[in-house]
C-alpha positions as CSV (number, residue, x, y, z in Angstrom):
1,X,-61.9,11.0,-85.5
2,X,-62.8,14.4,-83.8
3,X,-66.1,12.6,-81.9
4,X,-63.8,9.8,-80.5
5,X,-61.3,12.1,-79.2
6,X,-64.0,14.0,-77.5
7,X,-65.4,10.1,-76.3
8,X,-62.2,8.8,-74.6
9,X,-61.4,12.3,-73.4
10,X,-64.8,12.2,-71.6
11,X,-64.3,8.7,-70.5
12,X,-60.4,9.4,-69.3
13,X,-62.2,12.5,-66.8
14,X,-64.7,10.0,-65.7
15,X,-62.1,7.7,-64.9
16,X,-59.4,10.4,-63.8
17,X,-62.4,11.8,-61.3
18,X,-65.2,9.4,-61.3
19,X,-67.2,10.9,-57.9
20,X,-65.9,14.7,-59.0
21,X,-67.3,13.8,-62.8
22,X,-70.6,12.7,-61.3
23,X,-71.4,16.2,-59.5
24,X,-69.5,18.4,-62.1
25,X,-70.5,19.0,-65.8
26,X,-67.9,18.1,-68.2
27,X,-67.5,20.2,-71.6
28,X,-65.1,19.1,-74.2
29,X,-67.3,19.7,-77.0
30,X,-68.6,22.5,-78.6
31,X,-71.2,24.5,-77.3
32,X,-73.9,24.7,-79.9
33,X,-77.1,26.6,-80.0
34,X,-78.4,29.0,-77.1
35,X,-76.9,27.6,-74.3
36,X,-77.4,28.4,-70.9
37,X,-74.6,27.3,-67.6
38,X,-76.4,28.0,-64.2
39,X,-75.3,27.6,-60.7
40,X,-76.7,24.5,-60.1
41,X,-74.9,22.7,-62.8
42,X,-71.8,23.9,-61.0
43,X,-68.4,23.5,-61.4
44,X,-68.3,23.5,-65.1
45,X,-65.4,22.1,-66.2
46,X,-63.7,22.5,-69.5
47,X,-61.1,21.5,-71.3
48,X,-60.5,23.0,-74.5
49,X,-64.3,24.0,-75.2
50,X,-65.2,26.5,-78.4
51,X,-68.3,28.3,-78.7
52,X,-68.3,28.4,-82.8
53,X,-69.7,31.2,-84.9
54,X,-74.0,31.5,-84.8
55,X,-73.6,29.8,-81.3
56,X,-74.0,32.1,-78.1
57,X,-73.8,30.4,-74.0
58,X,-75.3,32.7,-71.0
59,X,-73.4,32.2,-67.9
60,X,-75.9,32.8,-64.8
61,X,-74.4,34.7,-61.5
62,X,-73.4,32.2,-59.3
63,X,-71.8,29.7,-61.9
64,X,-68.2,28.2,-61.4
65,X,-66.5,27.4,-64.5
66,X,-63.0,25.4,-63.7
67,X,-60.7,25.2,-67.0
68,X,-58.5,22.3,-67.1
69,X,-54.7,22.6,-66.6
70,X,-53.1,24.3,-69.6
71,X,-56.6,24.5,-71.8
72,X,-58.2,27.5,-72.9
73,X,-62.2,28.2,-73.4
74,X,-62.3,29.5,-76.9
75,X,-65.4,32.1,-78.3
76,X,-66.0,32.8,-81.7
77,X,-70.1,33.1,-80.7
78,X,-70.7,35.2,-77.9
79,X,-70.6,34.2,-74.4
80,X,-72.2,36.6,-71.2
81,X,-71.5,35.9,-68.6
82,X,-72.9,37.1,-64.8
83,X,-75.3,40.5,-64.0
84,X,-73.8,44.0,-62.7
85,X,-76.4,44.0,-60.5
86,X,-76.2,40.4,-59.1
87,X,-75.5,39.5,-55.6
88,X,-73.0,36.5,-56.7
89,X,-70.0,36.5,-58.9
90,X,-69.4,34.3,-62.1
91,X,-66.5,32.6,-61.3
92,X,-63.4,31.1,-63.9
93,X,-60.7,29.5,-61.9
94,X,-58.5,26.2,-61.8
95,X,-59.9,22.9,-61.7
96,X,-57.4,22.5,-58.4
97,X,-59.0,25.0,-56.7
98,X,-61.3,23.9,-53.6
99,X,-62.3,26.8,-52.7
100,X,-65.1,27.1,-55.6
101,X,-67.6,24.3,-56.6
102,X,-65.6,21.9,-53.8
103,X,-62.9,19.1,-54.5
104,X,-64.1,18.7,-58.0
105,X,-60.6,16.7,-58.8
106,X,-61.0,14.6,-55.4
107,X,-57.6,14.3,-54.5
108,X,-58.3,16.0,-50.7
109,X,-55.2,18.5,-50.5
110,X,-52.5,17.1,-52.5
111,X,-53.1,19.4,-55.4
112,X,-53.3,23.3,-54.8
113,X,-54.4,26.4,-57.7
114,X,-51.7,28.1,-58.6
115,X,-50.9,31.1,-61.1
116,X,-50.8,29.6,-65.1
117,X,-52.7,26.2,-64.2
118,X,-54.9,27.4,-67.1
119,X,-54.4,29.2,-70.6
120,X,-57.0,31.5,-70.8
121,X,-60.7,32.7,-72.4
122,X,-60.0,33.7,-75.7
123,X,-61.9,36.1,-77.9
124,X,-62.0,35.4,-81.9
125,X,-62.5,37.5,-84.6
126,X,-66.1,38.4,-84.6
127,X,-66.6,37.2,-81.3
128,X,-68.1,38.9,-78.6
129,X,-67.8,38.0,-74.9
130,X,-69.3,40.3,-72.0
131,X,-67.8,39.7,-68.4
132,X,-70.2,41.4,-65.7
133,X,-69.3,40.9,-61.6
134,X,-66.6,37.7,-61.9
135,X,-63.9,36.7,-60.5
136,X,-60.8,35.5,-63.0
137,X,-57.8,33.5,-61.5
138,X,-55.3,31.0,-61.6
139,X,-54.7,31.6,-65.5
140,X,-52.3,33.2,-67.4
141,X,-49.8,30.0,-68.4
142,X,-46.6,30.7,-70.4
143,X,-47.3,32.0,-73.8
144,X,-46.3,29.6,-77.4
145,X,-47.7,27.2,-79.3
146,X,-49.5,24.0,-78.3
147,X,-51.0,21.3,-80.7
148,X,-54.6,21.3,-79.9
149,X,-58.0,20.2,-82.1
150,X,-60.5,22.6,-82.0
151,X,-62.7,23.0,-85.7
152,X,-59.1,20.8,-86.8
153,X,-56.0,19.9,-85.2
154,X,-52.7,22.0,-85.3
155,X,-50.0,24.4,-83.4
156,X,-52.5,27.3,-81.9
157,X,-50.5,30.2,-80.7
158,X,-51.5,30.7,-77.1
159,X,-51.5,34.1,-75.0
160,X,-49.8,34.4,-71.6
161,X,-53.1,36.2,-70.3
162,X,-56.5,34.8,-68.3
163,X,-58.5,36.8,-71.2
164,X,-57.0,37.3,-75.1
165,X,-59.0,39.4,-77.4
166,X,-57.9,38.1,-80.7
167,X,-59.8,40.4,-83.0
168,X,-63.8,40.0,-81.3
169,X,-65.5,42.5,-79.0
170,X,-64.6,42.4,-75.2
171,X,-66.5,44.1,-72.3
172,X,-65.6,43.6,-68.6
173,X,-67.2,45.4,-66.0
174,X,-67.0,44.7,-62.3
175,X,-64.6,42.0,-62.0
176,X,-61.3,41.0,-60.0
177,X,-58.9,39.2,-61.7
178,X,-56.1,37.4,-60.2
179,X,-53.2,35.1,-59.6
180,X,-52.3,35.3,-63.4
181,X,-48.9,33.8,-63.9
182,X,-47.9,36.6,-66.4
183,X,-51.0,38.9,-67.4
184,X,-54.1,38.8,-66.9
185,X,-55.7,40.8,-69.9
186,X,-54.0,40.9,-73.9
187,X,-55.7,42.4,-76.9
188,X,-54.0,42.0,-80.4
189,X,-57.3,43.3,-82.5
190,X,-60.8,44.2,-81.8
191,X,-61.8,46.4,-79.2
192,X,-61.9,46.0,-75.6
193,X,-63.4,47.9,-72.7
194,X,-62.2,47.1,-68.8
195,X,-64.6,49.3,-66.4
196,X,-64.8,49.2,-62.5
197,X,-62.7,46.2,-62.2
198,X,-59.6,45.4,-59.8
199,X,-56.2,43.8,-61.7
200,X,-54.1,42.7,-58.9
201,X,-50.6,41.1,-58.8
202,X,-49.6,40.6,-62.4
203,X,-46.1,40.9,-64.1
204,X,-48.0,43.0,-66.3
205,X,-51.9,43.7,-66.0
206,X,-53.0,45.0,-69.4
207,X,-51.4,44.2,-73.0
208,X,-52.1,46.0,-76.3
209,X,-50.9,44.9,-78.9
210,X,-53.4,46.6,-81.6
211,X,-57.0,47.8,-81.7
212,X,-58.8,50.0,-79.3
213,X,-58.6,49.9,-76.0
214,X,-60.6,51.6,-73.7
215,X,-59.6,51.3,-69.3
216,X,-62.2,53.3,-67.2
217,X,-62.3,53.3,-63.3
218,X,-60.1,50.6,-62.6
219,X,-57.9,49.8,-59.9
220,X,-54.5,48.6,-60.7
221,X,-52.9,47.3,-57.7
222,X,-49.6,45.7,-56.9
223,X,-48.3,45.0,-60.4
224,X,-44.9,45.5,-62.4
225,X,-46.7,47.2,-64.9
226,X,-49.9,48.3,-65.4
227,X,-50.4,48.6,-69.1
228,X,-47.7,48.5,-71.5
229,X,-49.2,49.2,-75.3
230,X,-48.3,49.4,-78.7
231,X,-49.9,50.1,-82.1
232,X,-53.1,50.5,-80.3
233,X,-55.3,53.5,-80.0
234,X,-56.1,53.5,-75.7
235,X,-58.2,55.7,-73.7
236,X,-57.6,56.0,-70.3
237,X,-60.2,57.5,-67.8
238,X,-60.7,57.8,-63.8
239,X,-57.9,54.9,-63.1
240,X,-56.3,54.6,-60.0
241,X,-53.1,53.3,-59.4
242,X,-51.3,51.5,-56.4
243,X,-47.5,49.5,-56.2
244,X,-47.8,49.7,-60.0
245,X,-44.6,51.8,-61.0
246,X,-44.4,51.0,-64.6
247,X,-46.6,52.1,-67.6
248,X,-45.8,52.7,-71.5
249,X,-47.1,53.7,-75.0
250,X,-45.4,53.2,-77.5
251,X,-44.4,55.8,-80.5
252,X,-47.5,54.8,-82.8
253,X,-49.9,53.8,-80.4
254,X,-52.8,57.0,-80.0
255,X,-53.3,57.7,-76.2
256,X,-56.1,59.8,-74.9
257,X,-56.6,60.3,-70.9
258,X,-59.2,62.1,-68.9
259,X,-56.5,63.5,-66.8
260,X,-58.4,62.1,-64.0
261,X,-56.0,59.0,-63.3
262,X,-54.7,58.8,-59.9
263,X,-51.9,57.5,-58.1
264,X,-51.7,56.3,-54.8
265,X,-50.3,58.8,-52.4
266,X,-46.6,58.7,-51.7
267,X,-46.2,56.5,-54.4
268,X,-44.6,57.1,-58.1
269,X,-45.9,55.5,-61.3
270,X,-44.2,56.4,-64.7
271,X,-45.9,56.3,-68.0
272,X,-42.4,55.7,-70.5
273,X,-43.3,57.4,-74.1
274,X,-40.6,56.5,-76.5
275,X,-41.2,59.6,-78.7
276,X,-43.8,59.9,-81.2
277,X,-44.3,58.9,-84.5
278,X,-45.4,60.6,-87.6
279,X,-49.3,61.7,-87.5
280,X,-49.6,60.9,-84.0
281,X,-50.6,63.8,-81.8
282,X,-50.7,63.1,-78.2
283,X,-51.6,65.3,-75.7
284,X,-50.0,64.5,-71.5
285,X,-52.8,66.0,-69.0
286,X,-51.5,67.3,-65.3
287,X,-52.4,63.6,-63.6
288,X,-50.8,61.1,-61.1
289,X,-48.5,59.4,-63.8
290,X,-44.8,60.9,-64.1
291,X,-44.1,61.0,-67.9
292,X,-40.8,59.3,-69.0
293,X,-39.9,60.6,-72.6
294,X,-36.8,60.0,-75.1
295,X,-36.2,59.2,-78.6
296,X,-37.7,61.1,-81.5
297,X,-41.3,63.4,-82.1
298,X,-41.2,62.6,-85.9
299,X,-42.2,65.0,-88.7
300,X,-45.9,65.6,-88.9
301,X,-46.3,64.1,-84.7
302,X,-47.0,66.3,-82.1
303,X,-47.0,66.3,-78.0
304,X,-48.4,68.8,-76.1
305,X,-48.1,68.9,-72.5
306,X,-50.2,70.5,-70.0
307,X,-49.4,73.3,-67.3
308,X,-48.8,71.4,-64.2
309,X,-47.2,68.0,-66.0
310,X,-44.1,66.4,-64.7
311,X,-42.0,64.9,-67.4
312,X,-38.6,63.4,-66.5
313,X,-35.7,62.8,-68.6
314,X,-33.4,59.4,-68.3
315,X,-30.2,60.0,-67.5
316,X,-28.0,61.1,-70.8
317,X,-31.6,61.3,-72.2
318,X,-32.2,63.5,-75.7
319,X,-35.7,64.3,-77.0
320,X,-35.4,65.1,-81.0
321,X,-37.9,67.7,-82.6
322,X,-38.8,66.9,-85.9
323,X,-42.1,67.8,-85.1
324,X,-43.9,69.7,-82.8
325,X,-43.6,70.0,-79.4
326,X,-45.4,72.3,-76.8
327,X,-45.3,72.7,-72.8
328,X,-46.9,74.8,-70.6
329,X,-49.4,77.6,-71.0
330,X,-49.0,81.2,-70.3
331,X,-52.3,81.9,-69.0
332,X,-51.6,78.8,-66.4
333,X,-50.2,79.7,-62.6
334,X,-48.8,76.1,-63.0
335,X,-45.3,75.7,-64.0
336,X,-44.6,72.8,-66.3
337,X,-41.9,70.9,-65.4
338,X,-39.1,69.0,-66.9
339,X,-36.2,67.3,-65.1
340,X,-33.9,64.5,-64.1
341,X,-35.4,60.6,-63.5
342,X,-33.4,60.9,-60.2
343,X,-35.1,64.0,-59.0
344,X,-37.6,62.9,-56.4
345,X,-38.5,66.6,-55.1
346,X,-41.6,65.9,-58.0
347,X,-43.3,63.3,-58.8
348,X,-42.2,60.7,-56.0
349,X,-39.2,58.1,-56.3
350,X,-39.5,57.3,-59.8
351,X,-36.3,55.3,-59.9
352,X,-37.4,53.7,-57.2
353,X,-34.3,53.7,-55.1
354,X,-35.1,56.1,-52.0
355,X,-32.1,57.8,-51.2
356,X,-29.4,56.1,-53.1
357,X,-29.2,58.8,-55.8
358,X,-29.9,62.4,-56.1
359,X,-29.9,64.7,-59.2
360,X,-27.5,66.7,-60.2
361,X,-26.5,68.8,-63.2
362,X,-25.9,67.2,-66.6
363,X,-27.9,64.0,-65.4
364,X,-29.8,64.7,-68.9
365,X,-28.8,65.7,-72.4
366,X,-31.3,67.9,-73.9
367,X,-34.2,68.4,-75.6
368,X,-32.7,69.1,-79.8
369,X,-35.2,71.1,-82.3
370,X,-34.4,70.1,-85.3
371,X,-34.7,71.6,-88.8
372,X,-38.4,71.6,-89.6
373,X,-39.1,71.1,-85.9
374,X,-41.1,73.9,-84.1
375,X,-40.9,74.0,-80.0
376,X,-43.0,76.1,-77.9
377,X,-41.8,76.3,-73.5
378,X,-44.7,78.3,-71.7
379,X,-44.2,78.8,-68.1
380,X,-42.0,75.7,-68.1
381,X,-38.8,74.8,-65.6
382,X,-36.1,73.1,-66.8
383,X,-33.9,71.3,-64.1
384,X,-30.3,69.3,-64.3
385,X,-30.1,68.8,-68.1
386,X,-27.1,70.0,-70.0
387,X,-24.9,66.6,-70.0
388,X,-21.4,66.6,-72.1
389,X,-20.6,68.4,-75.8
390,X,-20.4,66.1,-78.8
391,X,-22.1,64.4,-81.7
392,X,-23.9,60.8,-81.4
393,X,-24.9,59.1,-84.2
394,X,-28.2,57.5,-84.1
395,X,-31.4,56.5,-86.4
396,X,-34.8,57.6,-85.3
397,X,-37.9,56.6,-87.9
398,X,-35.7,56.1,-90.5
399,X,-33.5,59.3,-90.0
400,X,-29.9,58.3,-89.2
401,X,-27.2,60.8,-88.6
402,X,-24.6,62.8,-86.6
403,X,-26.8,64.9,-84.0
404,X,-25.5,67.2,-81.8
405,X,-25.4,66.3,-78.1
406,X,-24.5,69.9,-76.5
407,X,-24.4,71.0,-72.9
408,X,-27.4,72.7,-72.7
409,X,-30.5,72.2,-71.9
410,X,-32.9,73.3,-75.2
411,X,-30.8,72.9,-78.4
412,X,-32.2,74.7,-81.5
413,X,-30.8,72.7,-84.3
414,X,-32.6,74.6,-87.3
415,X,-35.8,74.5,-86.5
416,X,-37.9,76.7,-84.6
417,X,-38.2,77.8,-81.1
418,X,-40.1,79.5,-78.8
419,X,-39.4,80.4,-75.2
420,X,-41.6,82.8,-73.6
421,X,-40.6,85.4,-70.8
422,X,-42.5,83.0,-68.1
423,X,-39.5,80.6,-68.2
424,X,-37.2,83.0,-68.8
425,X,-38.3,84.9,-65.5
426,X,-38.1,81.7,-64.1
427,X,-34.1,81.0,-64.8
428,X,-33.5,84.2,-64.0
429,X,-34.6,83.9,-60.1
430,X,-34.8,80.3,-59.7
431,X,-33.3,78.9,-56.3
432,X,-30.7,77.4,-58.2
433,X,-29.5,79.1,-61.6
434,X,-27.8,75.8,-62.9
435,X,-30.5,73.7,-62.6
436,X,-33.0,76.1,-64.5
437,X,-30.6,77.6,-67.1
438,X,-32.2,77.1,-70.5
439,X,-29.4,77.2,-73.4
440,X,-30.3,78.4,-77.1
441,X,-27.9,77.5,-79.6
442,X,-27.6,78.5,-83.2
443,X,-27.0,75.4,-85.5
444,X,-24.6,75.5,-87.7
445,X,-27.2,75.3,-90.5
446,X,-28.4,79.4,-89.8
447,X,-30.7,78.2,-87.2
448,X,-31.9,80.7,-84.7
């Protein structure tokens, strides 16, 4: 039944394109074996292609590959495609698209590529796929399922990015990716490493949604988000940063930077952190993001952050301490600041508004140490926090209660907490005493 699906499929593209099909390779089957795709075979064209387990395809530089409206090119082998070093790209784009192998669907110009006509190139578990000097486009179509035969027919769950790793190996180096209709890279297992590539114009460039993750010397430019993760351990390094404002982690995800990540100048990109969960540590260098932060640091997590950092507070925003938290250094001639998500005297125009609000005092709650919770402020400023006095109730990891929402700025709640004279010099002969004014409150549990 399979082999005469893949026969009338065949014939339908023949008769669908009979001068295109004559000059292109069709590839609805499998790819078996050690198979190579050159340039002169060119456009490949695929619709809903596998390379299976034991199987592996090399894709030479030069080679367009055009994946047919709403199909994906699955690997469960391994597929390579191009050569850093090469002086022509790999390229996997729509089969509308003209501009690459020619007219393959010879309709002239009625048709046009355009962001989703494709699914995307997905990595299975155990597969491996290596992406050198390409160019990705025109993929990216609306996430769901989709009843499709591949090794037997059923609903696949499809990604809404040009390349899914679903639990394989993927390495891209070198390569441009876009006009993705929603993102152009997701990972939900397996590891993945994006070096020295450009992601431009995507709702959202990168996804993580578990594994490792690992984005070195790329340039992010002119996307909603750059990289939005969760449950996944990423490592950022050397990234630069351009009309891409928004960025998060979430509480159990690990996050390790370089502290060498840039953002373009006059711009603002925030990096949101919902709090952190228990047995995370996490550690916020002195870089181009503005850090975002809220919620809860759970019992046994930790967040440290580094003379020099700029981490800004939503409005009516708490951070809990159940943990630990530290900010600043001592030894550092860098002040360590913390303020309001409408201050754009640091950090740029985070809300992204230009002049249509300003900070002012009380724009933030505060920052609560809890009982067990220990605090640490090192040469740290603390600006326009202190919003209204009264309890909120609210669950955090598991933890629901009446906490108290003071007007101050640091709330010691029964934990522990440490100011040293740095920041205390600091409120003392600050420009503006209200904005730096650091509160301590004893809780009524004895806490100091």
């Amino acid at each position: 039944m399979r082999r005469a699906f893949k026969l009338l499929l065949a014939l339908w593209l023949l008769c669908t394109f009979p001068i295109a099909a004559l000059a292109a390779t069709i590839v609805a089957d499998p790819v078996t074996g050690d198979a190579v795709w050159t340039k002169e075979g060119s456009p490949y064209v695929v619709y809903y292609a596998t390379v299976p387990m034991g199987s592996s395809l090399t894709v030479l530089p030069g080679t367009v590959v055009k994946i047919y409206p709403g199909a994906i090119f699955s690997v469960s082998g391994s597929l390579h495609a191009g050569a850093p070093d090469a002086v022509e790209q790999v390229i996997f784009t729509s089969l509308r698209d003209d501009t690459a192998g020619g007219d393959t669907n010879e309709d002239g110009a009625a048709t046009t590529p355009s962001a989703g006509d494709w699914r995307n190139i997905t990595v299975e578990l155990g597969g491996s796929v290596t992406i050198e000097n390409a160019a990705i486009r025109y993929g990216g179509a609306a996430a769901g399922y989709d009843f499709v035969c591949f090794a037997y027919c059923g609903f696949t769950y499809f990604s809404d990015s040009q390349l899914f790793n679903h639990g394989g190996e993927l390495n891209v180096g070198t390569t441009t990716f876009t006009e993705s209709a929603h993102t152009h890279v997701e990972q939900t297992a397996g590891l993945t490493h994006i070096a020295d590539s450009d992601l431009i114009g995507a709702a959202l460039a990168v996804r993580g949604k578990g594994g490792s993750l690992t984005l070195s010397r790329n340039y992010f430019s002119s996307n909603t988000a750059g990289f939005n993760v969760v449950r996944t351990a990423l490592y950022l390094a050397g990234n630069a940063f351009a009309g891409t404002p928004e960025n998060e982690v979430d509480p159990y995800s690990t996050y390790v930077s370089d502290g060498r990540n840039t953002v373009a100048e006059g711009e603002s990109a925030i990096l949101r952190m919902g709090g952190i969960a228990a047995d995370v540590a996490r550690t916020l260098p002195r870089e181009g993001f503005v850090y975002v932060l809220g919620g809860t640091i759970a019992s046994g997590g930790s967040l440290t952050i580094a003379p020099g950092a700029v981490m800004k507070m939503h409005p009516g925003g708490q951070l809990l301490v159940l943990g630990s938290l530290t900010a600043g250094d001592s030894a550092s001639p860098l002040w360590t600041l913390i303020t309001s998500f409408n201050d754009d005297t640091v950090g740029g125009d985070t809300n992204a508004d230009d002049a249509a609000t300003s900070p002012a005092v009380g724009d933030w709650g505060n920052i609560t140490v809890a009982t067990g919770g220990v605090a640490a402020f090192h040469h740290t400023a603390f600006r326009y926090g202190g919003a209204r006095t009264n309890y909120a109730y609210r669950c955090d990891f598991g933890l629901c209660g009446y906490f108290a929402v003071t007007q101050s700025q640091l709330l010691n709640f029964g934990g522990t907490l440490m100011v040293d004279d740095h920041t205390r010099r600091h409120r003392l002969h600050g420009d503006d005493r209200r904005r730096t004014e650091c509160h301590r409150r004893e809780s009524r549990h004895g806490g100091k």
